[in-house]
C-alpha positions in Angstrom: -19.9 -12.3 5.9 -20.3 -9.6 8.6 -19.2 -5.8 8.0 -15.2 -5.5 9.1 -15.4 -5.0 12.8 -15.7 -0.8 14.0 -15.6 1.0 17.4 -16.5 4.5 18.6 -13.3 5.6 20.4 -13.4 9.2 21.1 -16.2 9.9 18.6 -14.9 8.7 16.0 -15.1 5.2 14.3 -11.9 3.0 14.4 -11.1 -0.4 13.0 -11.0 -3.2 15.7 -9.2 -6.6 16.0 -12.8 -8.2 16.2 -16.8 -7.8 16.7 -16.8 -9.8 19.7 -13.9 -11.1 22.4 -10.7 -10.4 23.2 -9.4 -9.2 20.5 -12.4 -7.0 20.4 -10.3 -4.5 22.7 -7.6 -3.5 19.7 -8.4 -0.4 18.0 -6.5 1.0 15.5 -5.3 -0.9 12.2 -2.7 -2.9 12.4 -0.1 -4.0 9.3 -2.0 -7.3 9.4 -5.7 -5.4 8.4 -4.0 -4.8 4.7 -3.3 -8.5 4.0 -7.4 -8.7 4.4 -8.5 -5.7 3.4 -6.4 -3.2 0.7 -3.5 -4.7 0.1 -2.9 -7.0 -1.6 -6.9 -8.8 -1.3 -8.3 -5.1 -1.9 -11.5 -6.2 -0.8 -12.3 -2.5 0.5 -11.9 0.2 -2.2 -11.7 3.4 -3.1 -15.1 5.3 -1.6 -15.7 2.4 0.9 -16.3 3.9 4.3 -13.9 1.3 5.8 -11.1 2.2 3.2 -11.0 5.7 4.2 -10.8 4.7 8.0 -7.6 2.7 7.5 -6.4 5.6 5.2 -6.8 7.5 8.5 -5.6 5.3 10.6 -2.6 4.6 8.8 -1.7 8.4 8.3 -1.1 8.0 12.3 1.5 5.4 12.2 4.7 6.6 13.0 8.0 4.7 13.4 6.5 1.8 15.8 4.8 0.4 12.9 7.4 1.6 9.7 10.5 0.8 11.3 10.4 -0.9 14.7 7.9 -3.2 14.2 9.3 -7.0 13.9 6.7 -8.2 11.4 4.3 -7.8 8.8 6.4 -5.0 7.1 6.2 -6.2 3.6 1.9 -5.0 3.8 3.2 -1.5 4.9 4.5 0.3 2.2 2.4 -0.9 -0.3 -1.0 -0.7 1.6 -0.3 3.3 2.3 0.4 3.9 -1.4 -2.9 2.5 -2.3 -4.6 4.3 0.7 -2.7 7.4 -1.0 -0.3 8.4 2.0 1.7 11.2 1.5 4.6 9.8 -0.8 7.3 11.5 1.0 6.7 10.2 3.6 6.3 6.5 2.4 9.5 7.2 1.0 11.0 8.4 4.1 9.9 5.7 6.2 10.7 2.8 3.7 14.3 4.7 3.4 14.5 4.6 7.5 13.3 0.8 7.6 16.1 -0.2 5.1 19.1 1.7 7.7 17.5 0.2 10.7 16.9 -3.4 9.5 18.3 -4.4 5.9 21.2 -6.7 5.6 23.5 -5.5 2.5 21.6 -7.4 -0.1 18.3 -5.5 1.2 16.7 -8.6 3.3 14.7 -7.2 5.3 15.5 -8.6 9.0 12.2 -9.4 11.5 11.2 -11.6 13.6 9.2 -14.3 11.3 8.4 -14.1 7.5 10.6 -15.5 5.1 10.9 -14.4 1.1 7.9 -11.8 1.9 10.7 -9.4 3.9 12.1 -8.8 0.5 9.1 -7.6 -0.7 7.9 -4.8 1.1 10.4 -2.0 -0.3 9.9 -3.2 -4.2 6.0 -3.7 -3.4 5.4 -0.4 -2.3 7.5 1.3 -4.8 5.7 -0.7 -7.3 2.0 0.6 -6.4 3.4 4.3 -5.9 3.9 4.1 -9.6 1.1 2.1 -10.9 -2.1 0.4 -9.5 -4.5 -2.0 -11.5 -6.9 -2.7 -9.1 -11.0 -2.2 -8.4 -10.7 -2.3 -12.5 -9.1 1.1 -13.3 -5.0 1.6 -14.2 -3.8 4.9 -12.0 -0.3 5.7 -13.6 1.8 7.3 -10.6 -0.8 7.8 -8.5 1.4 7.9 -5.5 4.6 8.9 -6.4 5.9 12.7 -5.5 5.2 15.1 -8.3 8.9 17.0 -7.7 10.5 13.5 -8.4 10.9 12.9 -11.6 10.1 8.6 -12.1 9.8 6.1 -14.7 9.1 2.4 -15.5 8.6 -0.1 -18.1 6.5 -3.0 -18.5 4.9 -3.3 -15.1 2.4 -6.0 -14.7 -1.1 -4.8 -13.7 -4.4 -6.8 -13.0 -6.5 -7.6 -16.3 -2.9 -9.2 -18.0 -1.7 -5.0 -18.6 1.9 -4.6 -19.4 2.3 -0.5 -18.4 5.6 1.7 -19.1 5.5 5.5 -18.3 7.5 8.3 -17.4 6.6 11.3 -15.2 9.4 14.3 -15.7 8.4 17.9 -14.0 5.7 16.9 -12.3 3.5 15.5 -15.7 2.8 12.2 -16.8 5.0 12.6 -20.3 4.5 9.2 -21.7 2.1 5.9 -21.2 2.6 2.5 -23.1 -0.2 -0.2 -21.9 0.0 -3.4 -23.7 -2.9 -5.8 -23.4 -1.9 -9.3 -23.4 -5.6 -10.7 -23.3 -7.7 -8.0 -24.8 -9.6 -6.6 -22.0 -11.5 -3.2 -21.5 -8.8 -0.7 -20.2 -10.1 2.4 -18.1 -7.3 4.8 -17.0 -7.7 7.6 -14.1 
């Protein structure tokens, strides 16, 4: 496969909505670039050169793309946790999207999707506290260090079953089950 598709705008290098054609002409990522890219596929990585362009790029997006946007939001707040956006503000916006657009049971409302508008909020919230992916368990690696959190028996990739608590600001206690007896490497 070709390299994901760059342009130089304004000296500096931008993902665009293709190599070649019209969509050739869209710079900037859009929510749709995490269904392909970090979240959930994670093809691009930590220390990818692509990975930390869309880290930029989505440290731009403002309220067009957290709460006004009509689709696609369920990739949002869990694709800037794993880019590591400041988790204030992933909080924020998430809190923002929910008085703008969720019905009482939390359904997201936007134009198209289905089940997947339920998702976004408890997506996100799930990789601020734990991420499995590109091999490695990171226990809150996106959550605020002022807020104290915990959870119990999250799923993570290689069949992981991880509880933790985070109180003042350090991790206080980690339980990580194996199911299948894999290698486990925690950042």
């Amino acid at each position: 496969l070709s390299a994901l598709p760059l342009a130089e705008r304004g000296g500096e290098r931008r993902p665009c909505g293709a190599e070649r054609g019209v969509n050739s002409e869209k710079i900037g990522a859009t929510r749709l670039t995490f269904h392909g890219t970090v979240w959930p596929a994670s093809i691009v990585g930590r220390g990818d050169e692509y990975y930390e362009i869309l880290k930029r790029e989505a440290a731009r997006w403002g309220e067009e793309v957290w709460v006004r946007d009509g689709n696609a939001f369920d990739t949002v707040p869990p694709g800037a946790a794993r880019l590591g956006i400041d988790p204030e503000r992933i909080l924020e916006m998430m809190r923002r999207k929910i008085e703008a657009h969720a019905l009482p049971n939390l359904w997201i409302v936007q134009n198209g999707g289905g089940i997947e508008t339920c998702g976004g909020i408890t997506a996100g919230i799930n990789e601020m506290l734990l991420q499995g992916h590109e091999g490695v368990l990171r226990i809150f690696p996106c959550w605020p260090r002022s807020r104290d959190a915990r959870f119990a028996s999250l799923r993570a990739w290689d069949a992981f079953l991880v509880s933790a608590e985070l109180a003042n600001g350090a991790v206080r206690r980690a339980r990580i089950l194996s199911e299948k007896g894999r290698p486990c490497r925690v950042e």
